[in-house]
N, CA, C and O atoms as a GROMACS GRO file, in nm:
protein
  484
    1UNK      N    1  -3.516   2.152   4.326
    1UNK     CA    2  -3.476   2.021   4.277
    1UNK      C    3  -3.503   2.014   4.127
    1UNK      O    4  -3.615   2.062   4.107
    2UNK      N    5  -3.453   1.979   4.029
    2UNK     CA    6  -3.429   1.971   3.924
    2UNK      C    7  -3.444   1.791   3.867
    2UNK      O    8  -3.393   1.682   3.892
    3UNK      N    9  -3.527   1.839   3.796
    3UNK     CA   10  -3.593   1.697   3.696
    3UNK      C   11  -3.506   1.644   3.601
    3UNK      O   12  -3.475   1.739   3.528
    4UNK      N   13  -3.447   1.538   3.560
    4UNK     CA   14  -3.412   1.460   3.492
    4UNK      C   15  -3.494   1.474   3.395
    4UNK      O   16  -3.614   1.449   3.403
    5UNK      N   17  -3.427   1.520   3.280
    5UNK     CA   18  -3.519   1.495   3.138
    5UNK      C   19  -3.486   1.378   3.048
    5UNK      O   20  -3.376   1.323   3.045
    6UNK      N   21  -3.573   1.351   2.986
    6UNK     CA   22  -3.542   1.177   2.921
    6UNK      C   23  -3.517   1.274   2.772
    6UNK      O   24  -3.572   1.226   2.673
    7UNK      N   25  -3.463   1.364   2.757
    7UNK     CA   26  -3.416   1.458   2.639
    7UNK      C   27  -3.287   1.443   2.639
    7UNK      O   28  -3.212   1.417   2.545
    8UNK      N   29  -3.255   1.470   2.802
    8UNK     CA   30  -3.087   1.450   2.793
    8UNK      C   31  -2.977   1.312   2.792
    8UNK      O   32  -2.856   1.294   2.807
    9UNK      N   33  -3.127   1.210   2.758
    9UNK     CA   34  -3.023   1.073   2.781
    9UNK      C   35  -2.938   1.107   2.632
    9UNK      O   36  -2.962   1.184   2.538
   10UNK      N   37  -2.827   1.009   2.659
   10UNK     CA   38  -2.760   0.989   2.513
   10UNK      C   39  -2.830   0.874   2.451
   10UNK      O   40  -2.895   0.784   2.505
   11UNK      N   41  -2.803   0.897   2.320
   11UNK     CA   42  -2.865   0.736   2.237
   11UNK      C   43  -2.852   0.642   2.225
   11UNK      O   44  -2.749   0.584   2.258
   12UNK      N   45  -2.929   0.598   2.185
   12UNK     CA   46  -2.851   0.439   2.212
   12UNK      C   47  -2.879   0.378   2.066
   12UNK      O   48  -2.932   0.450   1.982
   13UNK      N   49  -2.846   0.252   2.036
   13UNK     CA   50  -2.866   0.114   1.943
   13UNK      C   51  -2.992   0.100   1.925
   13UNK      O   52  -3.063   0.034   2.000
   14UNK      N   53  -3.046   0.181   1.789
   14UNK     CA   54  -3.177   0.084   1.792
   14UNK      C   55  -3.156   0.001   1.632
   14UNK      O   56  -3.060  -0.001   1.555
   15UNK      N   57  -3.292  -0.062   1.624
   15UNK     CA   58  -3.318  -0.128   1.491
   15UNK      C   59  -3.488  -0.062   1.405
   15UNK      O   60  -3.608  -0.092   1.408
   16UNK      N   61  -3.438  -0.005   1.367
   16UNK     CA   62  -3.578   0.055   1.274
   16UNK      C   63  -3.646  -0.027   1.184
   16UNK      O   64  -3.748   0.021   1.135
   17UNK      N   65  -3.608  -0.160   1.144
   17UNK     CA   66  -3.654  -0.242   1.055
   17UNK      C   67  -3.548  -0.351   1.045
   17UNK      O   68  -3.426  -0.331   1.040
   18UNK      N   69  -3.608  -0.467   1.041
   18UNK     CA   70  -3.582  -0.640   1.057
   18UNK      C   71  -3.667  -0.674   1.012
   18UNK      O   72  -3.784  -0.639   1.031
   19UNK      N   73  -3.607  -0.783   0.915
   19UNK     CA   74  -3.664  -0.901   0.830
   19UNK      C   75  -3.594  -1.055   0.932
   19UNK      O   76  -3.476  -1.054   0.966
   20UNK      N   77  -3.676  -1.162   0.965
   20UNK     CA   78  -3.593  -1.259   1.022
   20UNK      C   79  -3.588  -1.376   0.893
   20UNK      O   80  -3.611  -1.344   0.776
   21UNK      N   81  -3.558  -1.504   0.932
   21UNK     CA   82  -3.535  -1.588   0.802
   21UNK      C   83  -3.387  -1.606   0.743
   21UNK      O   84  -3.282  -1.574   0.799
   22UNK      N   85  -3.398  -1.646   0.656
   22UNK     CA   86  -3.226  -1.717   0.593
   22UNK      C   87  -3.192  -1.586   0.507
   22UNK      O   88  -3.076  -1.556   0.477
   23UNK      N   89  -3.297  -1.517   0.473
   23UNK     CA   90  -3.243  -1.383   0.437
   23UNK      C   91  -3.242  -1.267   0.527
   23UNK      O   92  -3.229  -1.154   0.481
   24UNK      N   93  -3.253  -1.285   0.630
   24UNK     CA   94  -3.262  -1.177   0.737
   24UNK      C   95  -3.156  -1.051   0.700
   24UNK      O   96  -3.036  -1.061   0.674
   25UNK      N   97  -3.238  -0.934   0.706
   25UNK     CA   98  -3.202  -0.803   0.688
   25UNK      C   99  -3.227  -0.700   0.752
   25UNK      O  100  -3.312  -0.711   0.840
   26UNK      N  101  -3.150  -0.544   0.727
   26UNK     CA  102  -3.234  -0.479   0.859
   26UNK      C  103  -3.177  -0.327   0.835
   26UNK      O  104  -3.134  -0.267   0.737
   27UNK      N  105  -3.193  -0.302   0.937
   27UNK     CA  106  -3.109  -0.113   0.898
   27UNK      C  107  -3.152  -0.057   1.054
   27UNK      O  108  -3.252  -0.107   1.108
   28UNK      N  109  -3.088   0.029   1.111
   28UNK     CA  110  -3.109   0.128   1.238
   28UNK      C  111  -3.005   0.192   1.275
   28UNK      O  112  -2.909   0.180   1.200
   29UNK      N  113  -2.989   0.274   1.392
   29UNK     CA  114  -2.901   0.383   1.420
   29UNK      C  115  -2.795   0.329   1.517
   29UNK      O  116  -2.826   0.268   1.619
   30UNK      N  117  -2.679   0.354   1.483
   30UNK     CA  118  -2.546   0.322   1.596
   30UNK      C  119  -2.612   0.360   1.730
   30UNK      O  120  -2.668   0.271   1.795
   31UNK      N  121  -2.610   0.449   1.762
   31UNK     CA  122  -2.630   0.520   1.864
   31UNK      C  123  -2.534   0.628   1.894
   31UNK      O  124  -2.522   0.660   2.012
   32UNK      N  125  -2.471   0.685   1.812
   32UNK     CA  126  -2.314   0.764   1.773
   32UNK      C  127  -2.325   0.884   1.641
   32UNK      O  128  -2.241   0.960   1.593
   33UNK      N  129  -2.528   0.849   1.598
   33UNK     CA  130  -2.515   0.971   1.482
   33UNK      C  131  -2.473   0.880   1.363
   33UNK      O  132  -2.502   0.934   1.256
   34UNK      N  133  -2.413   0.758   1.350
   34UNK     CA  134  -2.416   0.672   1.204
   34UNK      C  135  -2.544   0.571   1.208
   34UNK      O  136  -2.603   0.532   1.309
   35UNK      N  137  -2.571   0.543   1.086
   35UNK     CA  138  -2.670   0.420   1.052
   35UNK      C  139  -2.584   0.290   0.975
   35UNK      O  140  -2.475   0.293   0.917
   36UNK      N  141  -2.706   0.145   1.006
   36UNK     CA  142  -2.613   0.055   0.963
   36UNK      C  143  -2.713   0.042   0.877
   36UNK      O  144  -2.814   0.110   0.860
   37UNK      N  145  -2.648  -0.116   0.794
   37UNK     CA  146  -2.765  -0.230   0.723
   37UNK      C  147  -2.682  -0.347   0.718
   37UNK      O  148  -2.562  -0.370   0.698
   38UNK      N  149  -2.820  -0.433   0.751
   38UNK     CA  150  -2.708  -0.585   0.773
   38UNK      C  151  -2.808  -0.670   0.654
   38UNK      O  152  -2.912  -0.633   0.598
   39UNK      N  153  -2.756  -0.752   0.646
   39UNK     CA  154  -2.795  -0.877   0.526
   39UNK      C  155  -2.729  -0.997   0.575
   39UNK      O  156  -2.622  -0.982   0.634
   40UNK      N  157  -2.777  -1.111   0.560
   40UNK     CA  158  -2.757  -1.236   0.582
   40UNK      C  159  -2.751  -1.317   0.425
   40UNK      O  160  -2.857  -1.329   0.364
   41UNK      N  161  -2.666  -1.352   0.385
   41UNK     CA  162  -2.645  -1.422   0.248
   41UNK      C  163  -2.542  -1.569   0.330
   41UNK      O  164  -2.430  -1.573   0.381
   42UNK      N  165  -2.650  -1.670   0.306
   42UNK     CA  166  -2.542  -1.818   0.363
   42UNK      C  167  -2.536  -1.831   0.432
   42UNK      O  168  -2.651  -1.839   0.475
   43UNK      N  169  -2.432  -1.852   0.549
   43UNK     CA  170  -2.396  -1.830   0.684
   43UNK      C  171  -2.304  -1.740   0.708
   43UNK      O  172  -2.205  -1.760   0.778
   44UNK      N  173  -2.331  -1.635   0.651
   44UNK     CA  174  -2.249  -1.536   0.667
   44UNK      C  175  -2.332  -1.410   0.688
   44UNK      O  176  -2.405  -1.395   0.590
   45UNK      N  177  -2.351  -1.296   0.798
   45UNK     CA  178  -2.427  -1.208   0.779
   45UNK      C  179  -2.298  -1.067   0.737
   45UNK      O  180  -2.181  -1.074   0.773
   46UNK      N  181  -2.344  -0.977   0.674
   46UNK     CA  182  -2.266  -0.898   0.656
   46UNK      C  183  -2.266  -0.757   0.676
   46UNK      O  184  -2.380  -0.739   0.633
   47UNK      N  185  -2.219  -0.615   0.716
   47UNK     CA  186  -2.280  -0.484   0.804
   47UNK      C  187  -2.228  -0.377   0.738
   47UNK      O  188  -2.117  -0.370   0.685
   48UNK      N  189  -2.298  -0.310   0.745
   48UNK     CA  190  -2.212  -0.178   0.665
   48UNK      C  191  -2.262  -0.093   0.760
   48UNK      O  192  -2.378  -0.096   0.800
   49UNK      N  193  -2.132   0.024   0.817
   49UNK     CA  194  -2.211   0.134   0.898
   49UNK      C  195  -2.162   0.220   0.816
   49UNK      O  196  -2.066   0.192   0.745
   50UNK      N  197  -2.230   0.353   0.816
   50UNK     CA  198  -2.262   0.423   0.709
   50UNK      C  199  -2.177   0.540   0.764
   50UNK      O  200  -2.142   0.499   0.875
   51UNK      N  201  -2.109   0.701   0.742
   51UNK     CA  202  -2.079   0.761   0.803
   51UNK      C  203  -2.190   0.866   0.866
   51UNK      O  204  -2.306   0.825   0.857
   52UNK      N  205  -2.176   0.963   0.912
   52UNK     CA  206  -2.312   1.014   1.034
   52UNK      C  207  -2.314   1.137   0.951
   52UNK      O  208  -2.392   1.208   1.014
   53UNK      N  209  -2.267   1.220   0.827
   53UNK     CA  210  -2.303   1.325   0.821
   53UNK      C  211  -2.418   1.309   0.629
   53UNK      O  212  -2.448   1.375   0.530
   54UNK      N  213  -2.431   1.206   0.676
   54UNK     CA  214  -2.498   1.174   0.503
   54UNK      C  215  -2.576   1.253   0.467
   54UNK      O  216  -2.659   1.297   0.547
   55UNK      N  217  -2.573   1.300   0.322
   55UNK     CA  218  -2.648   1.421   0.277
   55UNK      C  219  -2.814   1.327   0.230
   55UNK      O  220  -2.917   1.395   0.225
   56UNK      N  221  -2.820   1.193   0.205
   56UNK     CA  222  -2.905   1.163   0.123
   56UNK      C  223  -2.942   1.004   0.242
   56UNK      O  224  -2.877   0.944   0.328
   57UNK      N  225  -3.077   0.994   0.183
   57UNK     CA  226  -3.139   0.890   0.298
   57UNK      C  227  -3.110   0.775   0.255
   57UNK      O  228  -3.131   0.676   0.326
   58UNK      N  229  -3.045   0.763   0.111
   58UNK     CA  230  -3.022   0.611   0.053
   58UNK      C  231  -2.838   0.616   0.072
   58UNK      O  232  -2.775   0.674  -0.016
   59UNK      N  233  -2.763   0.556   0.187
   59UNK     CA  234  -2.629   0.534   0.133
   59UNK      C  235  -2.568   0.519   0.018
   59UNK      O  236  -2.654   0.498  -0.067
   60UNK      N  237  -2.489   0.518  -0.016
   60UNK     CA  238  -2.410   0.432  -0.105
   60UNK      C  239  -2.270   0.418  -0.035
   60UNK      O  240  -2.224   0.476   0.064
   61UNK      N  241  -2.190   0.273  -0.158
   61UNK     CA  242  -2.060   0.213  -0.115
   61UNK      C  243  -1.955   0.360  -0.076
   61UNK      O  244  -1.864   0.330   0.002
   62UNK      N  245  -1.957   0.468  -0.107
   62UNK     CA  246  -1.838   0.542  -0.077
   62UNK      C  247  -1.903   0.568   0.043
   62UNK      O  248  -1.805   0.601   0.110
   63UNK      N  249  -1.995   0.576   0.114
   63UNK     CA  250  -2.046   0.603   0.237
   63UNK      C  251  -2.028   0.527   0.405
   63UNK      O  252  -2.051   0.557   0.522
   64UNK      N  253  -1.967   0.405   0.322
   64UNK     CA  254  -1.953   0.302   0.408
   64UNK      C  255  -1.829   0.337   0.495
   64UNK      O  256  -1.723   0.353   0.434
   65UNK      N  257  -1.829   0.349   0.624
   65UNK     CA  258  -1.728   0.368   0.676
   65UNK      C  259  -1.677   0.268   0.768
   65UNK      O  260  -1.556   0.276   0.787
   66UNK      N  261  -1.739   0.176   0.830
   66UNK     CA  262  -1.688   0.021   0.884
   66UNK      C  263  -1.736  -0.057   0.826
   66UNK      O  264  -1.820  -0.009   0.749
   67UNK      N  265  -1.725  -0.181   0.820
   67UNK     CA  266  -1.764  -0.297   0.749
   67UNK      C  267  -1.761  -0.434   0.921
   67UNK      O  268  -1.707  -0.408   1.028
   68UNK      N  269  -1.832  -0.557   0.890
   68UNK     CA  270  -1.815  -0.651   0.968
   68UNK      C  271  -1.879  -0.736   0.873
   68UNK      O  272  -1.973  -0.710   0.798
   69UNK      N  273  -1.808  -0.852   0.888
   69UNK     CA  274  -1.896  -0.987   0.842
   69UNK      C  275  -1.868  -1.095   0.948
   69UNK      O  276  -1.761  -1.106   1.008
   70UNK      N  277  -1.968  -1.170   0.962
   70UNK     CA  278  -1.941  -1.249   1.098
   70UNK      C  279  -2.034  -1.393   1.054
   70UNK      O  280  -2.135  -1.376   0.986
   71UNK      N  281  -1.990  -1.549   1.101
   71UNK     CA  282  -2.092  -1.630   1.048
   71UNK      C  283  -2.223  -1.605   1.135
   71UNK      O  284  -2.242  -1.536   1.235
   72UNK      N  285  -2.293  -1.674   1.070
   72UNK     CA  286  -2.462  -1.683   1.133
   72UNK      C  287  -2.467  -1.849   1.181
   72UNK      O  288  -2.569  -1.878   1.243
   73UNK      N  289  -2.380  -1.949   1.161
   73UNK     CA  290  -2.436  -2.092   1.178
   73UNK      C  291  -2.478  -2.141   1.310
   73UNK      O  292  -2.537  -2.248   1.322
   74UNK      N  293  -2.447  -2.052   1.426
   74UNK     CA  294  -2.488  -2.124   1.548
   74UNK      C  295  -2.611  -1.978   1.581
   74UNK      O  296  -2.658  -1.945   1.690
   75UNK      N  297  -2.629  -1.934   1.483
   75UNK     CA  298  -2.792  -1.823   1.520
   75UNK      C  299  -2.894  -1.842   1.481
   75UNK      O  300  -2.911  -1.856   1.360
   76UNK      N  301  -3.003  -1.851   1.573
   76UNK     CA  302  -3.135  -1.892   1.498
   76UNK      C  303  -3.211  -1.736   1.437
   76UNK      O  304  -3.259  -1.631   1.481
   77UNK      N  305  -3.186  -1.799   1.321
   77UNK     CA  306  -3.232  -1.644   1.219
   77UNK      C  307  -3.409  -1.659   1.259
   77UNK      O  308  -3.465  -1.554   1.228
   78UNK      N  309  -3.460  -1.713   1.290
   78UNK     CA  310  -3.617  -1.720   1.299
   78UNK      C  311  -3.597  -1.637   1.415
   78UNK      O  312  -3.715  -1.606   1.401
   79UNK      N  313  -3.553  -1.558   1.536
   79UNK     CA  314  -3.560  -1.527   1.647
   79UNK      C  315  -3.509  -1.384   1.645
   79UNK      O  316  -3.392  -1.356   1.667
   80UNK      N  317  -3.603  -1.297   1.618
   80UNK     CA  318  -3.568  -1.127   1.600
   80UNK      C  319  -3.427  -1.105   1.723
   80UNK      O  320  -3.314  -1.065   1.693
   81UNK      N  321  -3.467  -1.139   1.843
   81UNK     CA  322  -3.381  -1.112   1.943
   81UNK      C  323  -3.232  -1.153   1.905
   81UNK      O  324  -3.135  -1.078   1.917
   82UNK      N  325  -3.230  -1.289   1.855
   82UNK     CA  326  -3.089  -1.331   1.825
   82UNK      C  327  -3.020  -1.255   1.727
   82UNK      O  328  -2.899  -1.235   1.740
   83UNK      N  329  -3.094  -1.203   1.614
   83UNK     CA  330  -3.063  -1.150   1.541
   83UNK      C  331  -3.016  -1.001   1.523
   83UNK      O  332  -2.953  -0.947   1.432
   84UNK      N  333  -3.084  -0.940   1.678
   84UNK     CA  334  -3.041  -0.823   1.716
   84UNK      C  335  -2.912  -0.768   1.782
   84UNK      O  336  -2.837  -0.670   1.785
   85UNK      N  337  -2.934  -0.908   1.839
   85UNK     CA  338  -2.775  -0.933   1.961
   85UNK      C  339  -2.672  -0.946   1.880
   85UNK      O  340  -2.571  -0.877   1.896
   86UNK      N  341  -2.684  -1.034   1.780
   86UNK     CA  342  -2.582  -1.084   1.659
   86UNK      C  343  -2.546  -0.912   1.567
   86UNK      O  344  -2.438  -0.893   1.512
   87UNK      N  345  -2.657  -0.808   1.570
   87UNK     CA  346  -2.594  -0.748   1.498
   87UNK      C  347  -2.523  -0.596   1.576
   87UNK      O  348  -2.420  -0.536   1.546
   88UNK      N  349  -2.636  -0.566   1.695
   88UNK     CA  350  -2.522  -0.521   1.828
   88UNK      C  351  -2.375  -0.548   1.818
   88UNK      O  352  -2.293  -0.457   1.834
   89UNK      N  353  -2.348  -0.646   1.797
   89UNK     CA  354  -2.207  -0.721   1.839
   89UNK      C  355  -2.128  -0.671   1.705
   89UNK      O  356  -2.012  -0.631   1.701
   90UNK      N  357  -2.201  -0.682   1.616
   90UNK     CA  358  -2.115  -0.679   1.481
   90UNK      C  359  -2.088  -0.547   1.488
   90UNK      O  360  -1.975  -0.508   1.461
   91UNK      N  361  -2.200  -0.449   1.530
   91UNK     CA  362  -2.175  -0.294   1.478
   91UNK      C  363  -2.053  -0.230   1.604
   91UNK      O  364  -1.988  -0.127   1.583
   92UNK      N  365  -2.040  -0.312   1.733
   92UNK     CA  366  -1.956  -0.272   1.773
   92UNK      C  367  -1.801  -0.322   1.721
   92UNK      O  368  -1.693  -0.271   1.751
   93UNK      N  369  -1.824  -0.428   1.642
   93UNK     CA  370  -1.685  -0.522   1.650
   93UNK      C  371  -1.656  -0.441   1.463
   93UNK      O  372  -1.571  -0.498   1.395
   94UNK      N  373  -1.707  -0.354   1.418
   94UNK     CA  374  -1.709  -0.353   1.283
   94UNK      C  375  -1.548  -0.279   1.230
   94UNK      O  376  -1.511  -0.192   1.309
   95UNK      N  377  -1.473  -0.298   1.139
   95UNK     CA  378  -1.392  -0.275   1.109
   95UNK      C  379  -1.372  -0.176   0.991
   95UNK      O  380  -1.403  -0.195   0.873
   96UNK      N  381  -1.300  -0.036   1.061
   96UNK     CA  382  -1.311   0.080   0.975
   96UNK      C  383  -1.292  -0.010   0.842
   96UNK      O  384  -1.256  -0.127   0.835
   97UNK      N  385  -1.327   0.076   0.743
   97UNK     CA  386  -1.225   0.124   0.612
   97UNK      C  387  -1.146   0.169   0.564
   97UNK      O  388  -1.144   0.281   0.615
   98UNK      N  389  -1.059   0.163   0.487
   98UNK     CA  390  -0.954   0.232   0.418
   98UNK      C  391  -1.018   0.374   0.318
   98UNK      O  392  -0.981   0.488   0.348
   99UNK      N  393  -1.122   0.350   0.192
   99UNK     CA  394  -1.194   0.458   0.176
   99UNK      C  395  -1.262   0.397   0.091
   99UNK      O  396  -1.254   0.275   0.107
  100UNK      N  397  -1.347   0.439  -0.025
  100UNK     CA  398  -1.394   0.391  -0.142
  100UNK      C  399  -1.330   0.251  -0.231
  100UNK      O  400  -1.234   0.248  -0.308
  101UNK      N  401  -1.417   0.144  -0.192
  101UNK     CA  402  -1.320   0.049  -0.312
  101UNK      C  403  -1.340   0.133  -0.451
  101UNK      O  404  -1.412   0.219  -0.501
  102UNK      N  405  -1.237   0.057  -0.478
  102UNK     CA  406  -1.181   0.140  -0.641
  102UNK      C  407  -1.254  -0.004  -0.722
  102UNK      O  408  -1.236  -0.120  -0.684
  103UNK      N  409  -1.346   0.040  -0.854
  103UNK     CA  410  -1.399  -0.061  -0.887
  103UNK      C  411  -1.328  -0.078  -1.056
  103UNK      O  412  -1.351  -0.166  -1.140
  104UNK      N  413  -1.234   0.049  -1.066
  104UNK     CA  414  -1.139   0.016  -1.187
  104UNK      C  415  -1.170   0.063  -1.273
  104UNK      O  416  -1.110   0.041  -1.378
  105UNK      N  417  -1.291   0.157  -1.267
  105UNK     CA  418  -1.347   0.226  -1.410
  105UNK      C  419  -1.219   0.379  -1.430
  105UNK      O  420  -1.212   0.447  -1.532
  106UNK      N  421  -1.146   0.396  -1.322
  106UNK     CA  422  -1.023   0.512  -1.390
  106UNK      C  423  -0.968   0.422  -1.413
  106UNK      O  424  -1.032   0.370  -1.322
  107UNK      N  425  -0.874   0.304  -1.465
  107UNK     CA  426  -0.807   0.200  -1.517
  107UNK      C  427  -0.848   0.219  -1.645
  107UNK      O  428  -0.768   0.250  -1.734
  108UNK      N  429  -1.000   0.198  -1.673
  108UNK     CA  430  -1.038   0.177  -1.805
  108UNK      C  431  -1.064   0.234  -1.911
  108UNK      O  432  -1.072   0.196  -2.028
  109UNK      N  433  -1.081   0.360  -1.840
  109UNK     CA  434  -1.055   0.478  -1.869
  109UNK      C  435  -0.922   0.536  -1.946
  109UNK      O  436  -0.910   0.600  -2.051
  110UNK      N  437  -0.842   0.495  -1.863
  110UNK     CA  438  -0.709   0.534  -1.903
  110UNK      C  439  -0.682   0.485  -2.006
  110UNK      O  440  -0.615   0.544  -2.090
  111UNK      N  441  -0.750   0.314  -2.028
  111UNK     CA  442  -0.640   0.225  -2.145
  111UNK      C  443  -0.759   0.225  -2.226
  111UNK      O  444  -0.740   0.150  -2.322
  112UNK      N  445  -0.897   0.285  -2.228
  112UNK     CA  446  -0.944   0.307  -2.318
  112UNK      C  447  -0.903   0.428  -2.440
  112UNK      O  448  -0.912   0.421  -2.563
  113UNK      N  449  -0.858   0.532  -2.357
  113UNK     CA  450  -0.800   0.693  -2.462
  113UNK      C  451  -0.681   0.633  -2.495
  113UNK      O  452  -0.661   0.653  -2.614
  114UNK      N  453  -0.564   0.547  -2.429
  114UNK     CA  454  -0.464   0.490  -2.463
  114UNK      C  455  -0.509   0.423  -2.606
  114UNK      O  456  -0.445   0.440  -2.710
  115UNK      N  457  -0.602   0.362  -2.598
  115UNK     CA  458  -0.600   0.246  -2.727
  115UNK      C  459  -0.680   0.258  -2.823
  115UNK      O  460  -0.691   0.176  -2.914
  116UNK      N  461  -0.796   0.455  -2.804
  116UNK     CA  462  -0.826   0.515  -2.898
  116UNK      C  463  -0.727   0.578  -2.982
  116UNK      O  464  -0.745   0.601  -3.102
  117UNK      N  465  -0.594   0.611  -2.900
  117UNK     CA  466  -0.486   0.662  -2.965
  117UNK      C  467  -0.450   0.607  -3.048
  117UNK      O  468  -0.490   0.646  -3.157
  118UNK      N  469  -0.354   0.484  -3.044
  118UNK     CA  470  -0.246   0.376  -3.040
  118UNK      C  471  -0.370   0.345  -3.205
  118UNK      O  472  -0.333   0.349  -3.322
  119UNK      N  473  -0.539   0.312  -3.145
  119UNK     CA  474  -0.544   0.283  -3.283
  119UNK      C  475  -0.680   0.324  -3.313
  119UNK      O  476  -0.786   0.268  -3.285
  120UNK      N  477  -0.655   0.448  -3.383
  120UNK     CA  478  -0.773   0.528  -3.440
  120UNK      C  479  -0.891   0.510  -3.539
  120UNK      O  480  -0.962   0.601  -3.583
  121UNK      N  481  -0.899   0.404  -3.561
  121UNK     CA  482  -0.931   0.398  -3.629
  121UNK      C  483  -1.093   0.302  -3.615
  121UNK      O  484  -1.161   0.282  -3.716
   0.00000   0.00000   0.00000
């Protein structure tokens, strides 16, 4: 007879760190090999899941591979639990990306050598 190892479960959703409050924040693992981070600004909380092969422990924006924002007004941010459920929900409901927002610095770039040209002086 052969033992069930608690090695071979698959992973699951956790939360490695929560802040509760009107700024409630947080960060933990999909359960899929990606990590998130959520923030609460207003009544709006907002999620970034990260992609799963990250070379470096601090994300950044080109890293982001779903996004969710969802309101907070009927969640009691004082209540870790609510706040867990609320972000469960988000990381499943989260909506890919297209790729890197473009923040316009090749734009400025461009019409900067343009208008070193145009006027040299």
């Amino acid at each position: 007879m052969e033992r069930e190892s608690h090695f071979d479960t698959p992973p699951v959703f956790s939360v490695d760190d929560i802040s509760v409050g009107a700024y409630a924040h947080g960060f933990g693992d999909t359960g899929d090999g990606r990590t998130y981070a959520f923030r609460v600004r207003g009544n709006r909380m907002f999620l970034d899941v990260y992609r799963a092969d990250l070379a470096t422990t601090v994300p950044d924006v080109r890293d982001v591979e779903a996004t969710a924002d969802l309101s907070v007004v009927e969640l009691d941010l004082a209540d870790e639990r609510s706040i867990v459920g609320a972000v469960r929900d988000a990381v499943a409901s989260a909506t890919p990306v297209d790729g890197p927002p473009n923040d316009g610095s090749s734009i400025r770039a461009i019409l900067s050598r343009l208008g070193s040209v145009i006027d040299p002086s």
